[in-house]
C-alpha positions in Angstrom: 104.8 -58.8 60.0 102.4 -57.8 57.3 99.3 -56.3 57.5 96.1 -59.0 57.0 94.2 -58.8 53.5 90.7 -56.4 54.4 87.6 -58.4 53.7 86.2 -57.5 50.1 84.3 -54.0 50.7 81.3 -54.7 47.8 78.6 -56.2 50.6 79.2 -53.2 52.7 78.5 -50.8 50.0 75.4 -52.9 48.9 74.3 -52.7 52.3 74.9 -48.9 52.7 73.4 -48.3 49.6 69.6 -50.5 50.4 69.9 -48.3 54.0 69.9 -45.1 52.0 66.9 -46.5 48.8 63.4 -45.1 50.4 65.5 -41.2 50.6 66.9 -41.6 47.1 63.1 -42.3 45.9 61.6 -40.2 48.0 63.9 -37.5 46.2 63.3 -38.9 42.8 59.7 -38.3 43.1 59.7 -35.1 44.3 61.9 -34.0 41.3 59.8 -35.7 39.1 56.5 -34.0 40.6 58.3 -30.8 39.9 59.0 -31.4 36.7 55.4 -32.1 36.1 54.4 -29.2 37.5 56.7 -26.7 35.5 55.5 -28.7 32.5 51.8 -27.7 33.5 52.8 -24.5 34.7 54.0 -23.6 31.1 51.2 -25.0 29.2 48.7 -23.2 31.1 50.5 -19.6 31.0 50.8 -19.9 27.1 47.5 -20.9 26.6 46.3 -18.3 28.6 48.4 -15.4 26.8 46.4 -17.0 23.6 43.4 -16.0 25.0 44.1 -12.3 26.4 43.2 -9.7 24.1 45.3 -6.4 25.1 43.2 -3.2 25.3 43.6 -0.5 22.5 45.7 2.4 24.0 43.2 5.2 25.2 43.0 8.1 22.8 43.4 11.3 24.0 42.2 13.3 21.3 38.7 14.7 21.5 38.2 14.8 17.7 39.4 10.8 17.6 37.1 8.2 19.3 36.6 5.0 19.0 34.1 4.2 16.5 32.5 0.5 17.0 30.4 -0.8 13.8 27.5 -3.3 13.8 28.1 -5.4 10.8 24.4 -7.3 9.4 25.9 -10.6 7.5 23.0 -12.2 5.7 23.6 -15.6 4.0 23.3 -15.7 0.3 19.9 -16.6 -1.2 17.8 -13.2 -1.6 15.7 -11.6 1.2 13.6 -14.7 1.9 16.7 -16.8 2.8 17.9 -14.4 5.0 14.6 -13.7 6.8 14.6 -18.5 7.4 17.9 -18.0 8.6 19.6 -16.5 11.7 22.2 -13.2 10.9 24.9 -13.0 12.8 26.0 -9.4 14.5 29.9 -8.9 14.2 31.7 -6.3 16.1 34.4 -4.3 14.4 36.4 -1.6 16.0 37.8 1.1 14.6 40.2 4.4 16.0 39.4 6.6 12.9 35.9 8.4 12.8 36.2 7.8 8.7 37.5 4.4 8.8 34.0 2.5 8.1 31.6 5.1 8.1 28.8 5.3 6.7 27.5 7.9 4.0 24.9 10.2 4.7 21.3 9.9 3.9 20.3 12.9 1.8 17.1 14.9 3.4 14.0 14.0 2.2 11.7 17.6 1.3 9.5 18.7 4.0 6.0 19.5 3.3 4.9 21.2 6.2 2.4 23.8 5.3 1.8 22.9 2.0 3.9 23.1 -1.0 6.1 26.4 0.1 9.3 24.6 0.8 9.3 23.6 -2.9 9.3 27.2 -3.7 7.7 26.9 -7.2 5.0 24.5 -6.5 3.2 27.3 -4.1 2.4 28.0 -0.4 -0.5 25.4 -0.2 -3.2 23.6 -2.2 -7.1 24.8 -1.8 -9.8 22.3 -1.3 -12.1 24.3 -2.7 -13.4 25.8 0.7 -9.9 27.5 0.7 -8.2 25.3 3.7 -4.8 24.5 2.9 -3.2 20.7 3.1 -0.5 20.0 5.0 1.5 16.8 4.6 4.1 15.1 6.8 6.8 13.4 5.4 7.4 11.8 8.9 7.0 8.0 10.0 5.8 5.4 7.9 8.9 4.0 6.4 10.8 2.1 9.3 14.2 0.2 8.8 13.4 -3.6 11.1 16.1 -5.2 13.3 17.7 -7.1 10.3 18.1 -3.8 8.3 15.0 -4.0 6.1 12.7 -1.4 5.6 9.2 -1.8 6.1 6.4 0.4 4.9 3.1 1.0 6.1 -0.2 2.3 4.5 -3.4 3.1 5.9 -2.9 -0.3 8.4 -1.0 -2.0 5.6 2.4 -3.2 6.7 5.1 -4.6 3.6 7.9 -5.9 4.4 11.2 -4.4 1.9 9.1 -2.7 -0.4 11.3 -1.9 -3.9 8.7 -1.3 -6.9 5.2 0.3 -5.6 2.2 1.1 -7.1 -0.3 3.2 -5.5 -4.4 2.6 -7.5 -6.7 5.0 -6.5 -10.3 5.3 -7.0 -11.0 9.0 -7.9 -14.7 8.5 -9.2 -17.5 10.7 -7.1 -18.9 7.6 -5.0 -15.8 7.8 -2.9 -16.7 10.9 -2.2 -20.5 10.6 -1.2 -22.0 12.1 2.1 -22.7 9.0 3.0 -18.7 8.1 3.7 -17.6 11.3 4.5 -17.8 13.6 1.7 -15.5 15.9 0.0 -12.7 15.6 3.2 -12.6 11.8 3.1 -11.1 11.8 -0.2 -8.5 14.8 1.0 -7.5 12.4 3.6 -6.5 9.2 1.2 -4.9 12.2 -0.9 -2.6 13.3 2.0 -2.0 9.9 2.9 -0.1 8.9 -0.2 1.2 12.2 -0.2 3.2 11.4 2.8 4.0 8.4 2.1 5.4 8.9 -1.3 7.4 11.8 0.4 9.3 9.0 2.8 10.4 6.9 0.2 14.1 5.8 -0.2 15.7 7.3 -3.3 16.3 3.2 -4.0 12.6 2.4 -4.2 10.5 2.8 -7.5 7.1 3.8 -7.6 3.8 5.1 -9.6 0.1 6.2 -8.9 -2.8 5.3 -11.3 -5.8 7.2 -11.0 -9.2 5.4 -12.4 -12.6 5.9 -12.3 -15.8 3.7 -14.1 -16.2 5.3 -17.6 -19.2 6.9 -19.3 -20.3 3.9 -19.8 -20.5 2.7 -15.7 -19.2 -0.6 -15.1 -17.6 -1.9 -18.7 -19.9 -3.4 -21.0 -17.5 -4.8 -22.9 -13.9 -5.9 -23.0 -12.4 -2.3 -24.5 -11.1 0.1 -22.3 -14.0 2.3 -22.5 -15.8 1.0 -19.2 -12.8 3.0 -17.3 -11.1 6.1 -17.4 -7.5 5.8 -16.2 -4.5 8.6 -15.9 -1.0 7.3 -15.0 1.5 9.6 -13.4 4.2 8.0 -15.1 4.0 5.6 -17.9 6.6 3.5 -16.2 8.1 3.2 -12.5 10.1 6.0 -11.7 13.1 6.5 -8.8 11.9 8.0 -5.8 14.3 10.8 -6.1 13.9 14.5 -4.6 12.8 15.8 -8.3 10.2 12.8 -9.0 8.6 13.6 -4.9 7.6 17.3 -6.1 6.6 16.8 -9.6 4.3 13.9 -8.1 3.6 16.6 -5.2 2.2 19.2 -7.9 0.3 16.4 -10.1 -1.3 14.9 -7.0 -2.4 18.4 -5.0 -5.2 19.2 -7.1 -6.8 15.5 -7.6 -10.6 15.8 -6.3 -9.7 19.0 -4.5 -12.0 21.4 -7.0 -15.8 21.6 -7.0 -16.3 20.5 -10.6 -13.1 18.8 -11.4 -13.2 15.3 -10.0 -12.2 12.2 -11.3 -8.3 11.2 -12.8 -8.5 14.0 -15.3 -8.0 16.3 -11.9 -4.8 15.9 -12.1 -2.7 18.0 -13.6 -1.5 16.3 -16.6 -2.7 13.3 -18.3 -0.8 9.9 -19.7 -3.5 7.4 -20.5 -3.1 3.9 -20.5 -1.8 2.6 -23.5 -2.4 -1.9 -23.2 0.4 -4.0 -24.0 -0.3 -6.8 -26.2 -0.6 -10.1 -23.8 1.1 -13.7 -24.8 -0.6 -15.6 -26.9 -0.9 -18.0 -24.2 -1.5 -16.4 -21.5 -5.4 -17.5 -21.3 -6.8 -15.0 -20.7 -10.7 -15.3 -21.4 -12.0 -12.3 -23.5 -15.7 -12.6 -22.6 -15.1 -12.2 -18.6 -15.5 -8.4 -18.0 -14.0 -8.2 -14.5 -14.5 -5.2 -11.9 -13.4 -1.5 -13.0 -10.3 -1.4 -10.3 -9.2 -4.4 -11.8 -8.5 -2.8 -15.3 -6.3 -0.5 -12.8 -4.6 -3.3 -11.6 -3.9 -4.4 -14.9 -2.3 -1.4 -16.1 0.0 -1.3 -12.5 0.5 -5.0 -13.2 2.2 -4.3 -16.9 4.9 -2.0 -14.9 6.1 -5.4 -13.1 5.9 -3.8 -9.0 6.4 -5.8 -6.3 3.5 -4.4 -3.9 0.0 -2.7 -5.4 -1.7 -0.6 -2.7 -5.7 -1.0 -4.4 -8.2 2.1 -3.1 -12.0 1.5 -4.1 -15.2 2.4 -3.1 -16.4 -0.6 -4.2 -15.4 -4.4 -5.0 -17.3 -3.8 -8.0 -18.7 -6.5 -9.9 -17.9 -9.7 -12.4 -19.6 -10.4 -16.2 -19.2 -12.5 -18.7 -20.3 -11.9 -22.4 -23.9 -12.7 -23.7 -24.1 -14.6 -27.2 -26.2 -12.5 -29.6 -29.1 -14.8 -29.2 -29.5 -14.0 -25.9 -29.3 -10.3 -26.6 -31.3 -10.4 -29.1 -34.1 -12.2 -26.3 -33.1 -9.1 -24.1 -34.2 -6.7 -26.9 -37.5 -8.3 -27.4 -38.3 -7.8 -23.8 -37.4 -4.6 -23.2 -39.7 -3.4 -26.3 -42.1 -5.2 -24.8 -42.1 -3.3 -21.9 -41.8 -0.2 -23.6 -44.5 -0.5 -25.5 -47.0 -2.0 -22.3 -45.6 1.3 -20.9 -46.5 3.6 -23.7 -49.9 1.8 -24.1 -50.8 2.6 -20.0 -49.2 6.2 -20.3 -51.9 6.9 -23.8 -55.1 5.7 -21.9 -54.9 8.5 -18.9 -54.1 10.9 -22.0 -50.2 11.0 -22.1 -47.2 10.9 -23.8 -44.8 8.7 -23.1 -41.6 10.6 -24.4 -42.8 13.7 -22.9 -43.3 11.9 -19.3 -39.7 10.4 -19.7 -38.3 14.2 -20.4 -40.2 15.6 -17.7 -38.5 13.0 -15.5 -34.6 14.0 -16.7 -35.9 17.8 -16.5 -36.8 17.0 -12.8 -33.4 15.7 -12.0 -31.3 18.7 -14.0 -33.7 21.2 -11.9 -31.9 19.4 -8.9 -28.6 19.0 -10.0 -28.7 22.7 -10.2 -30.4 23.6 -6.8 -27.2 21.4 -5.5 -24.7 23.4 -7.4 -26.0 26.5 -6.0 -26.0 24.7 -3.0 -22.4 24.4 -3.1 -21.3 27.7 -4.2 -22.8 28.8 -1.1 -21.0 26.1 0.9 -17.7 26.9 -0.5 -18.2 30.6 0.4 -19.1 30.1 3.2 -15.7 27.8 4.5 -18.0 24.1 4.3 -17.1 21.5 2.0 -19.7 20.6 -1.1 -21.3 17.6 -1.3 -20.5 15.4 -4.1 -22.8 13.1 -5.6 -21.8 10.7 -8.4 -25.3 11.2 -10.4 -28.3 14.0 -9.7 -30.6 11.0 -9.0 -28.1 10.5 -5.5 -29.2 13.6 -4.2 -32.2 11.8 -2.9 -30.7 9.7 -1.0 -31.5 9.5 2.7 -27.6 10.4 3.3 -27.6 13.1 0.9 -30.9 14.7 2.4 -29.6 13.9 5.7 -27.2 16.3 5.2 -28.8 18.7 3.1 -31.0 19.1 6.1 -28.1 19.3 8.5 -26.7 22.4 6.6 -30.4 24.1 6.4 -30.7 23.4 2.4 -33.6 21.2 1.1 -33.9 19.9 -2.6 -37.4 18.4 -3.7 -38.0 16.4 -6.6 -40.4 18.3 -8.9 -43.0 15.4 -10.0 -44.9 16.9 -12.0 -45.4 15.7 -16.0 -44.4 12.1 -15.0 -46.5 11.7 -11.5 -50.3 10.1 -11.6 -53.0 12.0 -9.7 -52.0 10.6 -6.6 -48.6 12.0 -7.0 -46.5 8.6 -7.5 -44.5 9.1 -10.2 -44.3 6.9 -13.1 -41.9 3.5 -13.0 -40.1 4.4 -16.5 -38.7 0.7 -17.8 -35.1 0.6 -19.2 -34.1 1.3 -22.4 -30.8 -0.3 -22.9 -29.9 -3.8 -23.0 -27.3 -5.3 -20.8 -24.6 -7.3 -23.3 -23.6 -8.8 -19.9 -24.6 -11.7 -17.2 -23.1 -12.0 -13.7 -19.9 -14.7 -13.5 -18.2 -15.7 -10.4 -15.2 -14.5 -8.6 -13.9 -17.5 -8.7 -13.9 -16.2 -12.4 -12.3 -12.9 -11.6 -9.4 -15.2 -9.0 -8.7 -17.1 -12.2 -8.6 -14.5 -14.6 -6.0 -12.3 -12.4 -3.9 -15.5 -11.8 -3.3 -15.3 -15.4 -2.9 -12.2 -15.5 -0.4 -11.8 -12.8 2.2 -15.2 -14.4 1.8 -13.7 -17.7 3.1 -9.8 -16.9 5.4 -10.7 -14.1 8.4 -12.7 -13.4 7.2 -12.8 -9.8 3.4 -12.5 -8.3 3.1 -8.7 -6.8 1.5 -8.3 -3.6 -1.9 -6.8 -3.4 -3.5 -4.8 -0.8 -6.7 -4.3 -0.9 -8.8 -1.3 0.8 -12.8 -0.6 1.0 -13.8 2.4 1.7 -17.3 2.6 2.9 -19.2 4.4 5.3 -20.7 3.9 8.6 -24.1 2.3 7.5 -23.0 -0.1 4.7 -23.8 -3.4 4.9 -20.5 -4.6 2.9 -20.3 -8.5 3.7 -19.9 -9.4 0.1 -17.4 -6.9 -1.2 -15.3 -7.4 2.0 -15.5 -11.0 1.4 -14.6 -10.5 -2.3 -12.2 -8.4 -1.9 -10.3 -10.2 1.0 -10.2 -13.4 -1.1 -8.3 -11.5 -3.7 -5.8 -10.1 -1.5 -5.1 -13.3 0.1 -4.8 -15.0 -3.4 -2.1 -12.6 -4.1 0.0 -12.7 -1.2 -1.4 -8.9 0.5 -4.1 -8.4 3.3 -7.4 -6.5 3.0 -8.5 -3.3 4.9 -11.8 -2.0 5.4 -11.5 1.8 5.7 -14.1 4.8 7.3 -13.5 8.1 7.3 -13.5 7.7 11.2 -10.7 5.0 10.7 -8.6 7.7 8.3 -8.9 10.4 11.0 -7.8 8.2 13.8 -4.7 7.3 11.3 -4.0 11.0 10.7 -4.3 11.5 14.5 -1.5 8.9 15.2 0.3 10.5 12.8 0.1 13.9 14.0 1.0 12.4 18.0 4.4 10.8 16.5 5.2 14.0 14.9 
């Protein structure tokens, strides 16, 4: 008997299969979780490789190091768009000691002492009394966080200085008693002295020495009204060779009794004016201050920065018509002749009380100059007066007293009984009237567009002493230094000893 036919086997295997589902997903997750994972695992382990930088091998050697170099990377645009602008600091490393290196800055010549280390320019420079100068070629010149150098002068700070002009007053008022005499002026010497010394080989520079003329403050628009002396005619490279010949022409600048003013020097190149645009506007009957003729001369050399020394702001004219001078003339003979008429009833002459008068004041200028010979041997500085009538002054007898010397003025031929002496009226007539310095600010506006591509900077400095009321010329002068992008300084000789001071501590 056969076998029966087994039931179809398909629902058994369904029902096998739905008892064994939740372990079949249950392993079908997991793999997929760890496929996930290994997926992520990956991703992260490359990404971080990406980011690992793998450390230089270390160098043994002793004569190879590592070498790491700041890098300054300043957008395009000039010096002003760098200064608006952040600069980014980049590190690059380097195993070879010659790989980016820098070259060498060449030594800048020492001055120590004097002028021995130049050899040929001497062992030091007299100031009359004998007392050498020594100058430091230290400090001053500073390179700032971004890489630009800086330069500072007598409180004056300029930012990347490139084409400099130094404009010194050299006249005998600087050197008065009254400010500090004969050293005050061998301290503005030594100060450009050193800083001239510390200038990069890169930078271009020049001093003009000027004093008011024979003819005082100018009476007309000529050059006569001041005497100028340039060291160079143009800029010149502050190289090694240009420092020491400036160093010998410099040294002897108001350092001999009897040899002041820019002719002190030890050669002489006179300004020669350059013909301005015809229209540049400049008005030909405003006579401005004597430094300012200076200033014209350093502005004809295109600097960047002027650096303006002067005893005073000086002051600003404008041209009379010839009617008015001619009004001028009428008075003054007018006077002259009241005067003449007063002198002839008390039984004098009036030519021979106006001589007694000038023979009063040469008698003096000569009791001073003996005066000084005496000072100078005996190690004191002279005292410098910028006419014989200065000698009495209350500063001037203040310190003729001090130093045991006393000077008189000799009245007699030009005194009356009482012994006042006579009021002698003036004899010249003034061409000139007083203008404005709004005038002057106009006129060196014009001045400044029609030499230069660019406005220079200008500092200005008063030197003054202790007593002087200087509220105008500080105002005056401060104006103009504003107008032309530079700040003003008001200087003492207290305030240029307490400079040299600081720069003796940083030595």
């Amino acid at each position: 008997m056969s076998a029966p036919e087994p039931r179809s086997s398909l629902p058994l295997r369904l029902l096998r299969a739905a008892r064994n589902l939740p372990l079949l997903v249950t392993v079908g997750v997991h793999v997929a979780l760890g496929l996930i994972a290994a997926v992520v695992i990956v991703q992260q382990t490359t990404a971080a490789k990406k980011r690992t930088f793998e450390a230089a091998p270390a160098i043994e050697s002793a004569t190879v190091k590592q070498v790491e170099h700041r890098l300054q990377v300043a957008r395009r645009g000039g010096a002003s768009a760098a200064a608006a602008s952040p600069v980014s600091a980049n590190r690059v490393f380097s195993t070879s000691a010659e790989a980016l290196a820098l070259p060498s800055l060449p030594d800048l010549p020492s001055m120590n002492g004097g002028f021995g280390g130049f050899g040929s320019a001497g062992s030091g420079v007299g100031l009359g009394a004998g007392s050498g100068m020594s100058t430091s070629l230290g400090g001053g010149v500073g390179i700032g966080g971004r890489g630009f150098m800086s330069l500072s002068f007598l409180g004056a700070t300029t930012p990347n200085p490139s084409q400099i002009i130094f404009v010194v007053d050299t006249g005998t008022a600087i050197m008065a008693p009254a400010k500090g005499g004969f050293r005050a002026f061998a301290i503005i010497r030594e100060e450009i002295l050193r800083l001239v010394g510390k200038l990069p080989p890169a930078c271009r520079f020049n001093v003009i020495l000027f004093r008011a003329g024979s003819s005082g403050e100018a009476e007309d628009t000529s050059d006569a009204g001041v005497e100028l002396n340039l060291f160079r005619p143009e800029l010149v490279p502050a190289s090694t060779e240009a420092k020491k010949d400036f160093f010998t022409w410099m040294a002897p600048v108001n350092a001999q009794l009897g040899n002041f003013g820019p002719g002190s020097a030890t050669r002489s190149s006179p300004w020669k004016r350059k013909v301005l645009p015809p229209d540049a506007g400049i008005d030909p009957l405003l006579y401005p201050p004597v430094w300012s003729r200076a200033v014209h001369a350093a502005l004809e050399q295109q600097p960047t920065t002027v650096y303006v020394i002067t005893s005073t702001d000086g002051v600003v004219r404008r041209a009379i018509d010839a009617q008015t001078a001619g009004r001028r003339r009428a008075e003054i003979d007018k006077a002259r002749t009241a005067f003449n008429a007063a002198l002839a009833k008390e039984g004098l002459n009036a030519e021979a009380v106006v001589e007694a008068r000038n023979r009063a004041y040469r008698t003096a200028g000569r009791e001073l100059a003996a005066a000084n010979k005496k000072f100078l041997a005996d190690g004191q500085d002279p005292i410098v007066v910028a006419g014989n009538d200065q000698i009495f002054t209350a500063a001037t007898q203040a310190e003729l007293k001090r130093r045991g010397v006393t000077i008189t003025l000799d009245p007699t031929g030009w005194s009356r009984a009482d012994g006042t002496v006579f009021k002698i009226p003036e004899q010249n007539v003034a061409n000139w009237e007083g203008a404005s310095w709004n005038d002057f600010h106009a006129h060196l506006a014009k001045l400044q567009k029609a030499l230069l591509p660019e406005r220079a900077v200008l500092n200005m400095f008063l030197f003054v002493s202790p007593n002087d009321k200087a509220l105008n010329a500080t105002e005056n002068l401060t104006a103009t230094a504003k107008r032309n992008g530079g700040t003003f300084q008001l200087l003492t000789t207290r305030r240029l000893e307490e400079f040299q001071a600081r720069e003796a501590a940083a030595k």
